[in-house]
N, C-alpha and C positions, 0 to 999 in steps of 0.2 A: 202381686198375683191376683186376677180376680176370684172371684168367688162369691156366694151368698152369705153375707154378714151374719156370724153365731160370736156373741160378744167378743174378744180380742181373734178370733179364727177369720177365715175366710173358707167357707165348704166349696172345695174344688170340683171334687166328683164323689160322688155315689159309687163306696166299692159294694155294699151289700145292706140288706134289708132283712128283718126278721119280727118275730111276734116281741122282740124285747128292741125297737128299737133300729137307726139305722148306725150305720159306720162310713165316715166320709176320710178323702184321702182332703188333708188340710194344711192351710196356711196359716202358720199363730205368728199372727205380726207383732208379737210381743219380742220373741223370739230368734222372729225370721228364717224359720227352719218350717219345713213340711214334713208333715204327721199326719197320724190315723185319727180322727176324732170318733168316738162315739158316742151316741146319743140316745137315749133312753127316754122312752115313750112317759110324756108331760104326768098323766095321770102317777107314775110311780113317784116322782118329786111330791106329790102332796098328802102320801102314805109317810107318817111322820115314823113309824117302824122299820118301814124300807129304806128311805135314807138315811137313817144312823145306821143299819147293817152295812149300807151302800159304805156310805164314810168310813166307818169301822173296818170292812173288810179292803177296801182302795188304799186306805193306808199303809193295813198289813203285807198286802200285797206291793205296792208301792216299796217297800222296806227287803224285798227280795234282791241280791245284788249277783244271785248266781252269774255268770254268762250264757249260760244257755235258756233263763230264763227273758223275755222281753221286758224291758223296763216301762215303768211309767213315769211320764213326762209330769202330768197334775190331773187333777180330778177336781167336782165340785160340781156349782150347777146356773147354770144361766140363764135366762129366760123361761124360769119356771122349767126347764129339761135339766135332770140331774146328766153330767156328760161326765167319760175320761178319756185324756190325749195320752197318745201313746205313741213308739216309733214305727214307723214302717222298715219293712226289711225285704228284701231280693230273697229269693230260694223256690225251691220246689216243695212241694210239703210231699211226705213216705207216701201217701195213699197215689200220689203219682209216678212216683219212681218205681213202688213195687208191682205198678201196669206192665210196666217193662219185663216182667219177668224175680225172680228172687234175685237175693245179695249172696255176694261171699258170705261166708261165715265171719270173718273177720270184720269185713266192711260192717256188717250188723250188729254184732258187738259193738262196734265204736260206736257207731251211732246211738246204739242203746244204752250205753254208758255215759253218754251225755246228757240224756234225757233221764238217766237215775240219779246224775249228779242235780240237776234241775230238781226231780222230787225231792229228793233228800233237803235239799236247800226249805224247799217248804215246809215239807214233813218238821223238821224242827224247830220251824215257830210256829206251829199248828195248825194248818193247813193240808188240806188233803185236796185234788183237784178232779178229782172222780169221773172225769172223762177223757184217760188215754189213751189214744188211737192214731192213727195212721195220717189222718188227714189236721191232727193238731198236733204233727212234729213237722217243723219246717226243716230242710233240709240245704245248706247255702254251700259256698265255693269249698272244697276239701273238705265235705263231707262235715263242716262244722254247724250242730244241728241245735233249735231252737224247740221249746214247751210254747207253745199256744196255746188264746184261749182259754184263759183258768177262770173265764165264763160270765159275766152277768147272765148270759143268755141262759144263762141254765144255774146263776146263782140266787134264785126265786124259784125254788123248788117249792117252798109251804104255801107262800104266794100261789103261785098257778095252781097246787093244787087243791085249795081251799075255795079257787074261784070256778074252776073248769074240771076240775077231777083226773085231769093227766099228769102226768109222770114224765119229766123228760130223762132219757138217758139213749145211749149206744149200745144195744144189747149185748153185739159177739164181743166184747169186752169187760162186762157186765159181769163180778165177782159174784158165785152163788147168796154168798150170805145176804144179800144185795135184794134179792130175790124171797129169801127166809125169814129171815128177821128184819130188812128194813135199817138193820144198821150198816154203815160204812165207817172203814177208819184208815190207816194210811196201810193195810195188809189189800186192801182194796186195790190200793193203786200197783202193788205188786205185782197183783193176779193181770192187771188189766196190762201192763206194761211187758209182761212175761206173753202175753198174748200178742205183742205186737211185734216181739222175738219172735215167734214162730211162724208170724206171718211174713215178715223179713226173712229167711231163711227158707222158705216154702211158695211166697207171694198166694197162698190162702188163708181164710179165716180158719180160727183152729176145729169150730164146729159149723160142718153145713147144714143147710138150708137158708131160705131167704125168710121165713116165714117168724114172726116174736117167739109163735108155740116154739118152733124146732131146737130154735137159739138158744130160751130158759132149760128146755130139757137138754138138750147139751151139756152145758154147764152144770146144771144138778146132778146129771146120771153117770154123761159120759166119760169117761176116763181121759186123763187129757192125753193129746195126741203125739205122735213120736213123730220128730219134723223128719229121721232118716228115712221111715218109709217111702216118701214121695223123692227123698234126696238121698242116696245112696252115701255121697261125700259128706253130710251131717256125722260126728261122729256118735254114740251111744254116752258118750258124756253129758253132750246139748242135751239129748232126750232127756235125760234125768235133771237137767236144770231144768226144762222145761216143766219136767213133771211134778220138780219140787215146786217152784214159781207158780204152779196152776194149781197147787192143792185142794180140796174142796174144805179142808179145816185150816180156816187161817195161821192158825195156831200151829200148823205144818209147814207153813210157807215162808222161805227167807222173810228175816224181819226187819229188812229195810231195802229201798232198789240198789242200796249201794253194794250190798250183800249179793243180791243176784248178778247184778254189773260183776263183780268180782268172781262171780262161781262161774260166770259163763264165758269172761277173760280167761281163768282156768283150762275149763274143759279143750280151749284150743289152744293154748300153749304149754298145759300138761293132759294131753290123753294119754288116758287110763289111770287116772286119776279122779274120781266122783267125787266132787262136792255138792253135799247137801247142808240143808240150814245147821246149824252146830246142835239147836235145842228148837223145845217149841217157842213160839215167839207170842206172847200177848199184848195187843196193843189196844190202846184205849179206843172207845167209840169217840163217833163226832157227834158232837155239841150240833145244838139247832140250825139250820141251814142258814145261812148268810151270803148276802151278795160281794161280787168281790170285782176289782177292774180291770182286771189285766189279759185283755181282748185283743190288744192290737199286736203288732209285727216290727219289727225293729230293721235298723239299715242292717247288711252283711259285714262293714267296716266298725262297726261300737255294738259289743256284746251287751252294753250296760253304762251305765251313770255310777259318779260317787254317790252314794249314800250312807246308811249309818254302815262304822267300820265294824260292822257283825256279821259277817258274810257268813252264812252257814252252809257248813264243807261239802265242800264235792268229793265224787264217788272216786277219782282219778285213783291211782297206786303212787306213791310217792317214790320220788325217785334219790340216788345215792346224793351225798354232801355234796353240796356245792362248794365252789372254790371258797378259803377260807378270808380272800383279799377281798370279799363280796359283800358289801353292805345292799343290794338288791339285785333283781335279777342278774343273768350272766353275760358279761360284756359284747358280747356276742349277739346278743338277742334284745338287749336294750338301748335307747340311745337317751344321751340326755340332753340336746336336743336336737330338732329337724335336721334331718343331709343339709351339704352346703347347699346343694341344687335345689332345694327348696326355699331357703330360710328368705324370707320378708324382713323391710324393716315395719315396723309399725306407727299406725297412726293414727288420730281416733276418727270414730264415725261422724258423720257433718252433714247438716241440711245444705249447704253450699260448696260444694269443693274447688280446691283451688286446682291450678296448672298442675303443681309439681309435688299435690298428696297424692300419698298413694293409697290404697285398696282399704274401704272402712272396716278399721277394728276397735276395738275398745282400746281406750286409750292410756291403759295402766296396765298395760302387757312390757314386760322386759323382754321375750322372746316368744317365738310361735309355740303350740304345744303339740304339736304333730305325733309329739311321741306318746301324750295320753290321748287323744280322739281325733282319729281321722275325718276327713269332713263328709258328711252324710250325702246319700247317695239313694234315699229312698223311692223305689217304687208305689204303685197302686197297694194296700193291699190287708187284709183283713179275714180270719179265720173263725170271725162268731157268728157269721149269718148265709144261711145256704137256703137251696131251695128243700122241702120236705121228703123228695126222692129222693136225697143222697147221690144225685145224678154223680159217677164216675169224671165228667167230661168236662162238670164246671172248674172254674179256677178255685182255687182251695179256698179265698175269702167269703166265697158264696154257698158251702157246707155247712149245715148243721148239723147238729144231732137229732135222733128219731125222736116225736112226741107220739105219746098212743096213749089210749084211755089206760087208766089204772084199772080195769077190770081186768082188763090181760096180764096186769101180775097176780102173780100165785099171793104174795104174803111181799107187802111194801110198807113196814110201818111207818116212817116218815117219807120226807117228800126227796126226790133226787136235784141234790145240787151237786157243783164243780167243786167248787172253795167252802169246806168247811172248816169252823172253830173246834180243835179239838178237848172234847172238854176235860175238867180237872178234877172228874172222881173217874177218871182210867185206872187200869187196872197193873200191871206191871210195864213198866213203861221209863222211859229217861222224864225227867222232873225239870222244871226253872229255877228250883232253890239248890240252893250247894247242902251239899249231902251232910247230917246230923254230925255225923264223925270230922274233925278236924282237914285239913287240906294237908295232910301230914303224909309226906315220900319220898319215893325215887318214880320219876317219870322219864321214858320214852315218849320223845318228842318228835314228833311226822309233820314235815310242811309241806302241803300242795302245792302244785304248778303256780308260779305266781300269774298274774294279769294286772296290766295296767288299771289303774283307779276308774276307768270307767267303763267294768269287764274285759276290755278286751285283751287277749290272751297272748301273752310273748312267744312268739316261735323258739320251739325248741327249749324253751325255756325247763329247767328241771326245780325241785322241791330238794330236802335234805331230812338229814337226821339230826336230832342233839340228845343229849341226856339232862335234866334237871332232878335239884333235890329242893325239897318246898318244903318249910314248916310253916304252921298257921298256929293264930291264933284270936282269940275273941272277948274282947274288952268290952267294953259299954259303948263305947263309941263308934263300933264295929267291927266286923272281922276283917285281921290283914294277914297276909302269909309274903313268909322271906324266899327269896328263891336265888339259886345257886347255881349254873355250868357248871354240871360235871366234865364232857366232852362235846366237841362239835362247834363249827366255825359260822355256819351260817349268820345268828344276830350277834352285830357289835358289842352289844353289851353279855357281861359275864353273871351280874347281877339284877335281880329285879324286885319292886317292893310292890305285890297284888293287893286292890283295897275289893271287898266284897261293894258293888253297888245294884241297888235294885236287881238281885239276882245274876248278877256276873261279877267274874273277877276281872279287875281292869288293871291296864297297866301300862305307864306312858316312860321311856327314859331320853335324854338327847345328851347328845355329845356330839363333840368335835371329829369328822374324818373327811371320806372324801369317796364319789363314789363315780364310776365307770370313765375316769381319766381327769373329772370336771375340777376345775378348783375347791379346796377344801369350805367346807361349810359345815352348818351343824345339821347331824343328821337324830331325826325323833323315828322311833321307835315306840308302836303300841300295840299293846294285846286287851282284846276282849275275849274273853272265854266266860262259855258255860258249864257247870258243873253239871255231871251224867248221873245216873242212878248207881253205875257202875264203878262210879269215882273218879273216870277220866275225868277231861275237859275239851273241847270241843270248841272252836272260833276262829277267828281270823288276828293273822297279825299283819301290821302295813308298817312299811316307811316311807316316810317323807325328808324333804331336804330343804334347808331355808333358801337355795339358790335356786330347785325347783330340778335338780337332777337325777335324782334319786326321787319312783316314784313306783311302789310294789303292793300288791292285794298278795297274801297265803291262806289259804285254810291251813288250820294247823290245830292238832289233837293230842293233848299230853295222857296217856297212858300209865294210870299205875302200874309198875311190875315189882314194887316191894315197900318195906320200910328204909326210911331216910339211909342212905350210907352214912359210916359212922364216919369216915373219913373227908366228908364235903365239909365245910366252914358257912356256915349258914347262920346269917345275925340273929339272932332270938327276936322273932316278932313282936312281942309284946315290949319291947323296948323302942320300938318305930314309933316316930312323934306320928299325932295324929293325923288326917289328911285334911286337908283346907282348900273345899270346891271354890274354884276361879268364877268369878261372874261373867269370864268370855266364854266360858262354857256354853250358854246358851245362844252362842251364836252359832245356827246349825238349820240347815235346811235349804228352803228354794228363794234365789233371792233375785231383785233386778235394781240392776245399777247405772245409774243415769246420771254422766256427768258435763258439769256446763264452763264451758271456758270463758275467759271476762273476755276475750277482742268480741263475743256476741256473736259471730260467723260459725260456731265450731258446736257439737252435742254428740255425745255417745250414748248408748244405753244397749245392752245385753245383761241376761241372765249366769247366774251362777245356782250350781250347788254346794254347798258350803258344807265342810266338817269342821271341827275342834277338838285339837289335841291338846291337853293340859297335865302340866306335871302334879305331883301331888302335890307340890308347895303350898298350888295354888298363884303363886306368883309369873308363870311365864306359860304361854301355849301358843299354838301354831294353828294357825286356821287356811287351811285349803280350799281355796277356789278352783273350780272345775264346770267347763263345760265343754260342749264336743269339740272344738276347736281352740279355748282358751283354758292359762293354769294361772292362778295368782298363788302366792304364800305371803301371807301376813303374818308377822311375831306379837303376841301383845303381852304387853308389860307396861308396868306403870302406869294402868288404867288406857290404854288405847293401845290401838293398832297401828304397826308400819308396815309397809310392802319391802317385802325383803329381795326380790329378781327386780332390779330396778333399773340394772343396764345391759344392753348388748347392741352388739353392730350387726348390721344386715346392709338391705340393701333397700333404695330407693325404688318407685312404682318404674322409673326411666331406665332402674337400672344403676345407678351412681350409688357408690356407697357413702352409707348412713351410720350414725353412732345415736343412740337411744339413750334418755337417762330420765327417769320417772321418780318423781317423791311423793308420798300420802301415806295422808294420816287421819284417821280415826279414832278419836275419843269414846271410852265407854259411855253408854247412856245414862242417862241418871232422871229419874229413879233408876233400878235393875229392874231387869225385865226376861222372862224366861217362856217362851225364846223372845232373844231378839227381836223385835220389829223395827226396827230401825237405826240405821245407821246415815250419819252424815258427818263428812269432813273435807280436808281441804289437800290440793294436790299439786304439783307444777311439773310440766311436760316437755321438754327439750331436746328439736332434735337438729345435728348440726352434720354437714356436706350438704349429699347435692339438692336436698330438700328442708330448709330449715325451719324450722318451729319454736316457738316458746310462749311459754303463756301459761300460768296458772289456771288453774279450774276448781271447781265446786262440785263434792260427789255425794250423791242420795243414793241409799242400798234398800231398799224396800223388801220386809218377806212377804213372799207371794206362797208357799205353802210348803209343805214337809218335805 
């Protein structure tokens, strides 16, 4: 693809420009996928403050796995321009759809309950995105709606205003306190989010005029507005969500958007019924502004990438048990792997192709992965650089947010960013360390909708319930807790042993089943959770399959509702040997794998993201390869790695059928290394009918970043 050479990129077109930089629709011939790149004006790369915020917060952001959040691809900086790639995506963004006139009630709820599942997601690793509005929700096919924008362009708030004396923000969205004191925190994004309800529901902003004066006073004075008046079909419930969501004391305002997502699900499927926040809600201030990378747009087909398995929950309701025969999603909704009508055989990538290869793929595929990522489909497209009018007319990647002189605010004591760290003398609030009191109970257990490992979400797919009973305990060598099935079929295993690590409770088990019809294999099972102020626990659990059939993301929340039942059987924790971390642990992040066959004619290389599952032994883990189009599963044991999906039949590029059979292996490195940088080992390739192959190869796995 042409382009103007930006280190491994190729910049195809110019979606949009701004005072932070441009945004290019791009070629990463690393890769071989087209993306958003953005690039950030040279001068900020030599601010030795700005780029460790920059890093700092790309990572964090980086690490968000919601699906309604856009993923990032990598970050970094090249030719003296700090840049980060991102996905592009198809859709409309709300500030154009709601031209058309307002939404059902329904339809905007849902919408808006995606976008509280997206906050939440951040909200709980610290992050607040401080400019939700209309024209940074995209909105794609079945109304499945994407968080834009979580800003560079406006994550250089002390920056800009240390050098120019403005202020960047979105006023009609714009939280009073914001206005008062100068602080923001994620009650912030509440307000702003509750406001983009009522514009949905109304298709106006909640307070007129055009002017900053009219805006600020709104917000301080005005009472917030009743979406019935202008819509008679609004019920007096919405009003009161709204009214609670728009509070002018944060402290009155649902204390998380999952909270308002759910009060405003409520009010239309139980009117006459008012839900307001339970209590007041305290939530910590943010920490000092910090830049953050997550600008770009993603395809309509991949919600997301694998990354770390810490997916922090979304706002969805969980729905009743799933079938008890279910080691992951429901057969219905999952497959494990590609329709017949699709499946390839494979072959790898080649500077020289012969007659009878077919279509280049990496060459250590057992089967297509069609079931974790569809193939990318990206448009133009970019939501952090607009013209300064807010012109209605432009494409959504060419909006900004308003800049104006700080003298038009009333009271701004720091500077306005997107993406804040929030900081760690907050005030009541959910914590990252597990709570002083033991891990000692009876918990109710909520799993959300699963989605495939690279966000994207199983149709129809539902969540369950179980009951667990946990005791903990805390030796010198750390805290672990036992845990117990009381009832509920969802995860294969009946037992689990939690080890506390760096602030989570982790937890990996595998055994032998079988999952959506595929031949039996061993299926791993793992939970990360974090511990709440409240006592829950909050994370994600996933399975994986070593044949690669089995392949599930849940948010999932264990809820205290008592002391331990006396009648569960729960090992006594402090009798649990201790745990003994695998050195394949640290194989984990962004990797690119280049393999070279001895006939000399033949070379592959494609990217992965890479996780690692490890049991507590220490002795045996499973490591998942993922990328939009490809799945590897590795087992390592005995100090290296084998590819566990090694065979399948398919078919030839002519058509003829084909039988697959792959072997490799990787040895640990030595010295250890954490993470990873590198791997290298050896593989052999064969394939027999109507296209036949054989040949050994040589494979280099390089990390290329988080």
């Amino acid at each position: 693809m042409d382009g103007a050479p930006f280190g491994r990129y190729r910049l195809v077109e110019l979606l949009g420009r701004g005072g932070m930089g441009e945004v290019w629709k791009a070629f990463d011939t690393a890769t071989q996928r087209v993306v958003a790149v953005k690039v950030l004006p040279a001068h900020l790369a030599a601010d030795p403050v700005f780029e460790q915020r920059f890093r700092h917060e790309a990572f964090a952001a980086a690490g968000l796995t919601n699906p309604h959040v856009v993923p990032i691809h990598n970050f970094g900086e090249i030719e003296g321009r700090l840049y980060v790639d991102m996905r592009l995506i198809e859709g409309q963004d709300l500030e154009h759809l709601l031209a058309g006139g307002p939404l059902e009630p329904e339809r905007a709820v849902k919408i808006i309950a995606q976008i509280a599942s997206a906050l939440h997601a951040a909200h709980r690793i610290g992050l607040v995105h401080r400019d939700v509005k209309p024209s940074n929700i995209l909105v794609a096919e079945d109304d499945f709606s994407y968080l834009i924008d979580f800003g560079i362009a406006r994550a250089t708030g002390d920056t800009k205003l240390t050098a120019t004396g403005n202020v960047v923000g979105t006023w009609p969205y714009m939280a009073p306190e914001r206005f008062t004191t100068g602080k923001t925190d994620t009650r912030a994004d509440v307000y702003a989010l509750t406001c983009v309800l009522y514009e949905c529901l109304t298709s106006s902003r909640p307070f007129p005029g055009d002017s900053v004066e009219q805006q600020i006073a709104g917000h301080l004075t005005t009472p917030p507005p009743r979406p019935s008046i202008s819509r008679p079909e609004v019920t007096p419930e919405l009003d009161a969500v709204i009214a609670a969501g728009m509070a002018k004391d944060p402290d009155e305002r649902y204390g998380t958007t999952v909270e308002l997502a759910q009060a405003a699900s409520k009010a239309i499927t139980d009117p006459g019924v008012t839900t307001q926040p339970a209590q007041p809600h305290s939530a910590p201030t943010a920490a000092g502004p910090a830049p953050s990378a997550s600008t770009a747009v993603a395809s309509t087909a991949q919600a997301g990438q694998a990354w770390a398995p810490t997916r922090a929950r979304p706002a969805e309701q969980v729905d009743p048990p799933a079938s008890p025969t279910q080691a992951g999603p429901p057969a219905a909704t999952t497959q494990a792997g590609p329709p017949e009508h699709v499946k390839k055989a494979w072959a790898p990538t080649h500077s020289a192709p012969a007659a009878h290869d077919e279509q280049a793929h990496a060459p250590t595929q057992a089967r297509r992965a069609d079931s974790v990522g569809p193939a990318e489909t990206p448009p133009p497209g970019d939501s952090s650089d607009q013209s300064p009018d807010d012109d209605g007319s432009l494409p959504w990647w060419r909006r900004t947010a308003i800049v104006v002189p700080i003298s038009v605010v009333l009271i701004i004591a720091a500077a306005a960013t997107i993406l804040t760290v929030i900081s760690d003398d907050g005030g009541d609030r959910r914590v990252a360390q597990p709570p002083d009191a033991p891990l000692d109970g009876t918990f109710a257990v909520e799993f959300g909708s699963p989605t495939k490992p690279n966000g994207e979400p199983y149709q129809n797919a539902q969540g369950g319930n179980e009951k667990w009973v946990i005791r903990s305990a805390c030796p010198a060598g750390g805290c672990v807790a036992s845990a117990t099935k009381v009832n509920g079929s969802l995860t294969t295993t009946s037992t689990l042993v939690l080890d506390e690590i760096d602030g989570r409770w982790e937890a990996v088990n595998a055994k032998q089943g079988t999952c959506q019809g595929a031949e039996p294999a061993e299926l791993w099972e793992a939970f990360s959770l974090q511990s709440q102020a409240d006592g829950s626990l909050e994370g994600e659990y996933v399975i994986r399959s070593t044949n690669g059939s089995c392949a599930s993301n849940q948010p999932v929340t264990f809820t205290r509702t008592g002391a331990p039942e006396g009648g569960a059987s729960v090992t006594d924790p402090a009798s649990q040997p201790a745990r003994v971390a695998s050195p394949a642990q640290s194989l984990h992040g962004r990797y690119q794998e280049v393999d070279t066959y001895v006939d000399g004619n033949r070379s592959a290389e494609v990217s992965f993201d890479i996780q690692t599952y490890c049991l507590r032994t220490g002795q045996k883990c499973l490591s998942y390869w993922l990328n939009p189009n490809d799945v590897k599963v590795l087992v390592f044991e005995e100090n290296a790695w084998q590819l566990t999906n090694t065979s399948t039949d398919s078919q030839c590029k002519n058509g003829a059928p084909a039988h697959r059979e792959i072997s490799l292996n990787y040895p640990l490195p030595q010295p250890p290394q954490d993470p990873i940088t590198l791997l290298t080992g050896r593989g052999h390739y064969t394939v027999t009918g109507g296209c036949p192959f054989n040949s050994d190869f040589e494979s280099r796995v390089q990390r290329t970043g988080d």
